[in-house]
C-alpha positions in Angstrom: 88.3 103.7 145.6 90.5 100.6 143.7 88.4 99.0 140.5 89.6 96.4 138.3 88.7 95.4 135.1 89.6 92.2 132.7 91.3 92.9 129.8 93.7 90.7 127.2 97.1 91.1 125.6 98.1 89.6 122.6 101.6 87.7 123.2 102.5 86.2 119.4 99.6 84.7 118.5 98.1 83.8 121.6 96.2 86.2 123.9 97.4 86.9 128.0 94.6 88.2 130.9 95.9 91.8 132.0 93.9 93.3 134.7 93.9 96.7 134.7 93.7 98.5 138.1 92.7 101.9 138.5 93.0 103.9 142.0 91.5 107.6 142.4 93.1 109.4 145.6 93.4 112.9 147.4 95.7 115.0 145.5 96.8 117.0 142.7 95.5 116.2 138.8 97.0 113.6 137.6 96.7 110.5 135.3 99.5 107.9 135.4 99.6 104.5 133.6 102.3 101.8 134.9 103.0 98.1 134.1 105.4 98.5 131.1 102.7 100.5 128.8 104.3 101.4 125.2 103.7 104.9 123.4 100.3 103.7 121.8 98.9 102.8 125.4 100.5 106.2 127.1 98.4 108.0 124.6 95.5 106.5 126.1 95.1 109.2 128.9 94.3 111.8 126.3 91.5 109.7 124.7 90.5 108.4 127.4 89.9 112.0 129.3 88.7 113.0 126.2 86.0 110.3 125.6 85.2 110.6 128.9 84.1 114.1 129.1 82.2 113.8 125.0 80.0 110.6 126.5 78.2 112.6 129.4 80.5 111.4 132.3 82.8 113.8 134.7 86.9 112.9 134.6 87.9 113.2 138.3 89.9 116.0 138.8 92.2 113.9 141.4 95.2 111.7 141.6 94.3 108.9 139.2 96.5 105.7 138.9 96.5 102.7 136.4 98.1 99.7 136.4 98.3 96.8 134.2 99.2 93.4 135.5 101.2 91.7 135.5 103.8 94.1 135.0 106.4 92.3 133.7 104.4 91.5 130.5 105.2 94.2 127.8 101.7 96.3 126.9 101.3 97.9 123.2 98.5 99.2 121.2 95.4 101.0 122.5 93.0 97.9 123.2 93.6 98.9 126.7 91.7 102.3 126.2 88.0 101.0 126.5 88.8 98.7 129.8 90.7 101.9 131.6 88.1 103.9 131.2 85.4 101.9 132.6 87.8 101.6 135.5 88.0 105.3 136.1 83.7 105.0 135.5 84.2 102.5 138.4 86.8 104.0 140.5 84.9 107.4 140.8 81.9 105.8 141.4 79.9 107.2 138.3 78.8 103.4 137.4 78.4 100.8 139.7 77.9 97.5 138.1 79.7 94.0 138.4 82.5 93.3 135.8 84.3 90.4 137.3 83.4 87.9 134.8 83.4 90.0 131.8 86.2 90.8 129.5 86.3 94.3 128.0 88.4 95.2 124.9 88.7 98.4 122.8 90.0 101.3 121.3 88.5 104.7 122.3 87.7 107.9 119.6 87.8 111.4 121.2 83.9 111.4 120.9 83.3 108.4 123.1 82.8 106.0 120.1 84.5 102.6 119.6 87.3 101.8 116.9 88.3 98.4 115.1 91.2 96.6 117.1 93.7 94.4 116.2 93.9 91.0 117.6 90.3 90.5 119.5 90.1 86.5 117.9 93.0 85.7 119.9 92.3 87.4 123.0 88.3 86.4 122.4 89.4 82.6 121.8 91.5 83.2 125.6 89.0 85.1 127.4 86.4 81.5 126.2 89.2 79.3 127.4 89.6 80.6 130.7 85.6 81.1 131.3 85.0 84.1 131.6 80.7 85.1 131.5 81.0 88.0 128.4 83.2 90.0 126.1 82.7 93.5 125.4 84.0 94.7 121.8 83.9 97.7 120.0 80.8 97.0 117.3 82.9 96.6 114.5 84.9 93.5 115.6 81.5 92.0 116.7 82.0 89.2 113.6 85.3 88.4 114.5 84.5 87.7 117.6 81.9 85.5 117.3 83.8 83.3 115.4 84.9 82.0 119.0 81.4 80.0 119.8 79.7 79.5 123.1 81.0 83.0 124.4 78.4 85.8 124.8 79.0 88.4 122.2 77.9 92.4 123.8 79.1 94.7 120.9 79.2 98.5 121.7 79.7 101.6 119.3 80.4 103.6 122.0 81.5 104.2 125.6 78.3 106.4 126.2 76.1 103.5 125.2 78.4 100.8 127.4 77.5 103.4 130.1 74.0 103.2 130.0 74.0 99.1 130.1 76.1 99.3 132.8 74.0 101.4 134.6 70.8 99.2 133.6 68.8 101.6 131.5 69.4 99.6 128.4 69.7 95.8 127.8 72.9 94.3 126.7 73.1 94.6 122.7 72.9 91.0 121.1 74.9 90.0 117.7 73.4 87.5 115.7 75.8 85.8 113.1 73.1 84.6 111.2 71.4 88.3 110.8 74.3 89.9 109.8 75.4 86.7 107.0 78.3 85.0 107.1 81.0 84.9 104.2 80.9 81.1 102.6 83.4 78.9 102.1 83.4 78.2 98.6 83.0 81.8 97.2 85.1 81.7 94.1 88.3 84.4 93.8 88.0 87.1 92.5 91.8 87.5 91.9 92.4 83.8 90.9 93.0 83.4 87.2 91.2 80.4 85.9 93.6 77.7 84.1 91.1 77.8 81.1 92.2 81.3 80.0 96.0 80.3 79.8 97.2 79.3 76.6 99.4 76.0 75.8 101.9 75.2 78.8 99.6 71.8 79.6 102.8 70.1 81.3 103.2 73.4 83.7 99.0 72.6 84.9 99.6 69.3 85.2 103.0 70.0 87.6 100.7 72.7 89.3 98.1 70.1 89.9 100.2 67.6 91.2 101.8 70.5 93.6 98.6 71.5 94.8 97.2 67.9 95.6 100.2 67.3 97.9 101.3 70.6 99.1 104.5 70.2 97.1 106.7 73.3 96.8 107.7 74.1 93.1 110.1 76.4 90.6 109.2 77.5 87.2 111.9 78.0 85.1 111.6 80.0 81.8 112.4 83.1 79.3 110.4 86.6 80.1 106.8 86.6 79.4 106.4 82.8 79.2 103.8 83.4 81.7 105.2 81.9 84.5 103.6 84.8 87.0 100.4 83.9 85.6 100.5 80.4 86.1 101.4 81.2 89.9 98.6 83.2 90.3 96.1 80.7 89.0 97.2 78.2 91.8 95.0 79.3 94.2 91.7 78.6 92.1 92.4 74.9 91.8 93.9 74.4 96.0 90.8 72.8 97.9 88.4 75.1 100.3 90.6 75.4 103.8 88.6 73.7 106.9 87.2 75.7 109.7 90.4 75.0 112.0 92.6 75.6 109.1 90.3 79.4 108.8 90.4 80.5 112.1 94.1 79.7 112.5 94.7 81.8 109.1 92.2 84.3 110.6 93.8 84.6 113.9 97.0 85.7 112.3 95.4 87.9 109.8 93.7 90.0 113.0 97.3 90.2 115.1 99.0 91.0 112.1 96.4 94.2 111.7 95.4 92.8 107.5 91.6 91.5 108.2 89.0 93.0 106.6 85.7 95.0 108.9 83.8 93.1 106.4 85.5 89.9 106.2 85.4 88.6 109.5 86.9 85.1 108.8 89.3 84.7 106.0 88.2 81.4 104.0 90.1 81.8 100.8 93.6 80.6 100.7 95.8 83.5 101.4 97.9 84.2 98.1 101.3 86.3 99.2 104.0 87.8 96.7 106.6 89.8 98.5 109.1 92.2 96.7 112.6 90.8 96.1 113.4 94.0 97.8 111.9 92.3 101.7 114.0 92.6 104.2 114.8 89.5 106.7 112.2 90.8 109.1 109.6 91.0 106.8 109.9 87.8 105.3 110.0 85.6 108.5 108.2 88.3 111.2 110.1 90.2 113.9 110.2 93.7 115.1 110.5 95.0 118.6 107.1 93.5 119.4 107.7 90.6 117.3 104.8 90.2 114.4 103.6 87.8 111.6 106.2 88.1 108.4 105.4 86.9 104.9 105.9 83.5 105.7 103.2 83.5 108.3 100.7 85.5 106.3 100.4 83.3 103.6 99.7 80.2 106.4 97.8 77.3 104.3 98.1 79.4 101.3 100.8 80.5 98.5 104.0 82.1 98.9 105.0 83.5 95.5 108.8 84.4 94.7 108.9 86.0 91.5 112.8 86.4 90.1 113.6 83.8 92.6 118.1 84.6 91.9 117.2 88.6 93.4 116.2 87.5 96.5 119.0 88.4 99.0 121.0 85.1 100.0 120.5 85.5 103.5 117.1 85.8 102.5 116.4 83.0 101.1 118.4 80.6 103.5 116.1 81.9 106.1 113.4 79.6 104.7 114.9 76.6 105.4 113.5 76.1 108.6 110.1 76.6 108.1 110.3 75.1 104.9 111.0 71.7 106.8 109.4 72.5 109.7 106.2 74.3 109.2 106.7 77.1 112.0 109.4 80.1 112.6 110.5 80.3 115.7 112.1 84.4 116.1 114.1 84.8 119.5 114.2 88.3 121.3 116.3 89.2 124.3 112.7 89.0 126.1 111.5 85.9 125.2 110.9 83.4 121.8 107.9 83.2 119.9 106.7 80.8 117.1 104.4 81.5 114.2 102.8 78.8 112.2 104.3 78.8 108.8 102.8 76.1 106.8 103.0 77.5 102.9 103.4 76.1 99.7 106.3 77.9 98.0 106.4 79.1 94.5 109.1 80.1 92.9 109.9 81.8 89.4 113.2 82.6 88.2 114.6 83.2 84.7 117.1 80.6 83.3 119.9 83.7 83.5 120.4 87.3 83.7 119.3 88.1 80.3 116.3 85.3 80.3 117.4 83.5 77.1 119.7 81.0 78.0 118.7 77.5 75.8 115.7 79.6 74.4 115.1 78.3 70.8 114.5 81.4 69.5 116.6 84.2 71.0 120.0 83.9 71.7 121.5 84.4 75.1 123.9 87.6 75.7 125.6 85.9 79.4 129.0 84.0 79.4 128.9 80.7 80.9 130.0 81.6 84.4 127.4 84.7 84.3 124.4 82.1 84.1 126.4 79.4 86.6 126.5 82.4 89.1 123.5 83.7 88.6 122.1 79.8 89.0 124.3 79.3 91.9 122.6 82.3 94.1 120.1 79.3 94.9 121.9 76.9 97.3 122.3 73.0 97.2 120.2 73.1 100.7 117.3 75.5 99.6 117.0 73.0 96.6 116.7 69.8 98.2 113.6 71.8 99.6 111.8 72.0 96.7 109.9 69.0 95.4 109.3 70.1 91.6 111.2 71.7 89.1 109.4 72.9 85.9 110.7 74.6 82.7 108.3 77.5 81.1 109.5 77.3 77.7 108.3 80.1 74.9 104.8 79.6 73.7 103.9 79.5 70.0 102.0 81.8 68.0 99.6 79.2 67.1 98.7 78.1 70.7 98.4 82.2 71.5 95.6 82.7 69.1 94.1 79.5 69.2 90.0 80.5 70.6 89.7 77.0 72.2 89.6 77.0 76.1 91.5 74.2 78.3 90.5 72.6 81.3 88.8 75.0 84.0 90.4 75.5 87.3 86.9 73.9 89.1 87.9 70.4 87.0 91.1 70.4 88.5 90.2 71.3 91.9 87.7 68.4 91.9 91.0 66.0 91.3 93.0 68.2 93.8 89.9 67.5 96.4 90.0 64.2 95.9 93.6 63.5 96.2 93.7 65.1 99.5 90.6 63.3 100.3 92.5 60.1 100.1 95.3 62.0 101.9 93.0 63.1 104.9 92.0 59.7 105.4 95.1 57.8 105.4 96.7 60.4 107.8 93.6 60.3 110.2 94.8 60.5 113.9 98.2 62.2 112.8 99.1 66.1 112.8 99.6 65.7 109.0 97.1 67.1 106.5 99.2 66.3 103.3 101.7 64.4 101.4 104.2 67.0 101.7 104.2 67.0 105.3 105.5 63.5 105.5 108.9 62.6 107.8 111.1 59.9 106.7 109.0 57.8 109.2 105.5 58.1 107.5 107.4 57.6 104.3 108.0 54.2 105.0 104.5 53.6 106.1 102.6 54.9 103.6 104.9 54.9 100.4 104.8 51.3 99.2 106.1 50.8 95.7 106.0 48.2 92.8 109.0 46.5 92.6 109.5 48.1 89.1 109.6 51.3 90.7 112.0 50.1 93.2 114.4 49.4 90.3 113.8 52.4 88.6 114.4 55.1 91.7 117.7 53.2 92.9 119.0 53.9 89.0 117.4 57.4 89.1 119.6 57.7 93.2 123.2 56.2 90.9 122.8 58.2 88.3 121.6 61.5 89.5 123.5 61.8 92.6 120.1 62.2 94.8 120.6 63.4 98.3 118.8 61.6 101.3 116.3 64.3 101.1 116.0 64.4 97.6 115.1 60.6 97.8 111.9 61.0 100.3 110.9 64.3 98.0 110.5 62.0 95.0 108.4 59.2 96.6 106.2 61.8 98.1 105.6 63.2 95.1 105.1 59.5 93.7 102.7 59.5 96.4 100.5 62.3 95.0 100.9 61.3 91.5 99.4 58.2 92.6 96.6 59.9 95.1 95.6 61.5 91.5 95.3 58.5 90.4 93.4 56.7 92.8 96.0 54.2 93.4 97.1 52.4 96.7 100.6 51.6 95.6 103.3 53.5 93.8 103.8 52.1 90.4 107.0 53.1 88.2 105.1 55.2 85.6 104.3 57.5 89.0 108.0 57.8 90.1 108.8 58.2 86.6 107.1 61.4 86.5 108.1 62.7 89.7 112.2 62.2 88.6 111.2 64.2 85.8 110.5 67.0 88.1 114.0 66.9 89.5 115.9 70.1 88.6 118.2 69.4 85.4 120.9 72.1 86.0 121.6 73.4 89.2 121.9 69.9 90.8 
């Protein structure tokens, strides 16, 4: 007898129907999978037979064949396990029961009981779109999958149990989002370090401030232990609560990518991410034989931190020129292309020269002149032209260190920061833009109108700096913001004068 079952694939970030076939004939013992199955889903006969036999039911001892379709379309990871074995349940005619309209997902134990898989938001989100009646997931994945609303939710903890309601001696299991709590938004983090407990370094919170109202990427610049690092780390506590699309898209990559949480079903924090100098190209940007999420992707809406920004490798950091521009990664295999949404804020720290001392008052320097223009130089023209503030870390004073007075807390800022991109949401209403930072030349005209003082001073700033094209839009976005901060509807020259300031001094 032939049975099918619905099941999903997870393509990139996007989920593909798979219907997996099963046919039990006449014949010898045996249990074949086809339709381009990897290593994971080959394994799948021995936990299926095995779950099987531990839930109460009988493995036919005959010719068993499964396919999944469409063939052509590349199958990995055991998600596949659940749905084959309610086909064999079907096929041998142990459970009768309509499954046409329902979408069955899961990973299988020995004992019969379900396991966490990766990807089920995606393939949950697909199985919505296309209309299907229900979803069966393994009980664990329940939350993530009801993040997808108006679908019917039937969570399972084992195959024993899914037996039983498809046999009609129990009723379908019901999850409840509201029983079992959901994680809110504005939860402070627990690894952000509040801008109160850093000591002097007020003009490196106001250039964080004016990066996180825009979106602006930024360099610190500065000797060892200047506390550049923390000052990175403390930019997530003053970046505005993401929105629910801007969550379930961060989410969605999170659950591919195999990094959510049982317990944190939607990620609503702003991911944080601080590779190793040491990445490879893969891991940076995604790829892999399957291709999957790199660091890029992972810290989607969030912060990408680059500590010792020169000992990245070359190649490495060139690779971010794309998505620094164009907010996706597009990785191309001999089977196909896939993008990932890449939408970050960079950060970047990086020590003046190999030893860390060069024009520090204190200490002197130990590099030769062409040591520290190298070493400088390892960061191209291009990647530069990227980056919308530069910022120098400079040594702080004993005084400042021990001085018990607190500065201003990371919630005061934010409340700017939320404003200013308050003001931003609303004057880019109907577009795909979200912030300054994501401005084309295009909405640069539109929406950067500036005093004619500031005219004058930004076409002496273009003479005598040399300022690329680029480099000329970076500056009245960041005018932009500066302004936003402010409240203001045009850009005045006090606004562009601080935003030259943040043009880098010597590696132009």
């Amino acid at each position: 007898m032939l049975a099918k079952v619905i099941s999903c694939a997870v393509v990139g970030l996007e989920g593909a129907v798979v219907e997996v076939e099963v046919d039990i004939s006449p014949g010898l013992p045996s249990f074949t999978i086809v339709g381009l199955p990897d290593a994971a889903v080959q394994e799948a006969r021995e936990r299926v037979r095995a779950a099987i036999r531990n839930s109460g039911c009988n493995f036919p001892m005959r010719r068993v064949v499964v396919n999944l379709a469409p063939a052509d379309l590349k199958k990995a990871g055991p998600a596949y396990d659940l749905p084959i074995a309610v086909g064999i349940l079907l096929s041998s005619e142990q459970v009768q029961a309509d499954v046409a309209e329902t979408v069955i997902l899961g990973e299988l134990s020995l004992d019969g009981s379900l396991r966490h898989t990766n990807g089920v938001l995606p393939m949950v989100a697909l199985a919505q779109e296309r209309g299907f009646a229900s979803i069966i997931v393994p009980e664990a994945d329940a939350g993530e999958a009801s993040l997808v609303k108006a679908t019917k939710i039937i969570p399972f903890a084992s195959l024993a149990q899914l037996v039983s309601y498809l046999r009609g001696e129990i009723p379908a299991p019901e999850y409840s989002p509201e029983e079992n709590g959901e994680p809110g938004k504005n939860a402070p983090l627990a690894t952000a370090t509040d801008l109160a407990h850093i000591k002097g370094q007020e003009h490196v919170k106001r250039a964080l401030e004016v990066a996180a109202a825009g979106g602006h990427n930024i360099i610190m610049t500065g000797p060892p232990g200047s506390g550049k690092t923390l000052l990175a780390r403390s930019l997530p506590s003053i970046l505005p609560p993401m929105t629910n699309e801007e969550a379930l898209g961060v989410t969605k990559i999170y659950s591919v990518s195999g990094l959510l949480p049982q317990d944190t079903p939607l990620v609503t924090q702003r991911p944080f991410r601080s590779p190793h100098y040491t990445i490879s190209n893969a891991g940076l940007v995604g790829g892999g034989r399957f291709p999957k999420p790199g660091e890029i992707s992972l810290s989607h809406r969030g912060v990408l931190f680059l500590d010792e920004l020169p000992e990245f490798g070359h190649a490495v950091l060139e690779l971010l020129r794309q998505p620094l521009e164009d907010k996706v990664i597009t990785i191309s295999r001999a089977q196909g292309s896939l993008t990932f949404p890449a939408n970050f804020m960079l950060v970047g720290a990086m020590n003046p020269c190999p030893c860390g001392f060069y024009g520090d008052p204190f200490r002197a320097c130990t590099c030769s002149h062409s040591l520290v223009l190298r070493y400088q130089q390892r960061i191209s023209g291009p990647f530069i032209d990227r980056v919308d503030i530069f910022i120098e870390v400079p040594h702080i004073d004993y005084e400042k260190l021990t001085d018990d007075r607190l500065g201003e807390t990371s919630a005061s800022v934010q409340t700017r920061v939320e404003a200013a991109r308050g003001k931003q949401q609303e004057r880019f209403r109907g577009t795909r833009l979200t912030c300054n930072a994501e401005m084309t030349p295009a909405e640069v005209r539109d929406f950067c109108k500036t005093e004619e003082p500031a005219q004058s001073l930004l076409k002496a700033a273009m003479k005598q700096l040399h300022l690329s094209a680029r480099a000329f839009h970076r500056i009245l976005k960041l005018g932009r913001t500066i302004a936003d901060l402010e409240n203001g509807d045009v850009i005045k020259a006090h606004h562009l004068a601080e935003a030259i300031q943040y043009r880098p001094r010597r590696m132009e």
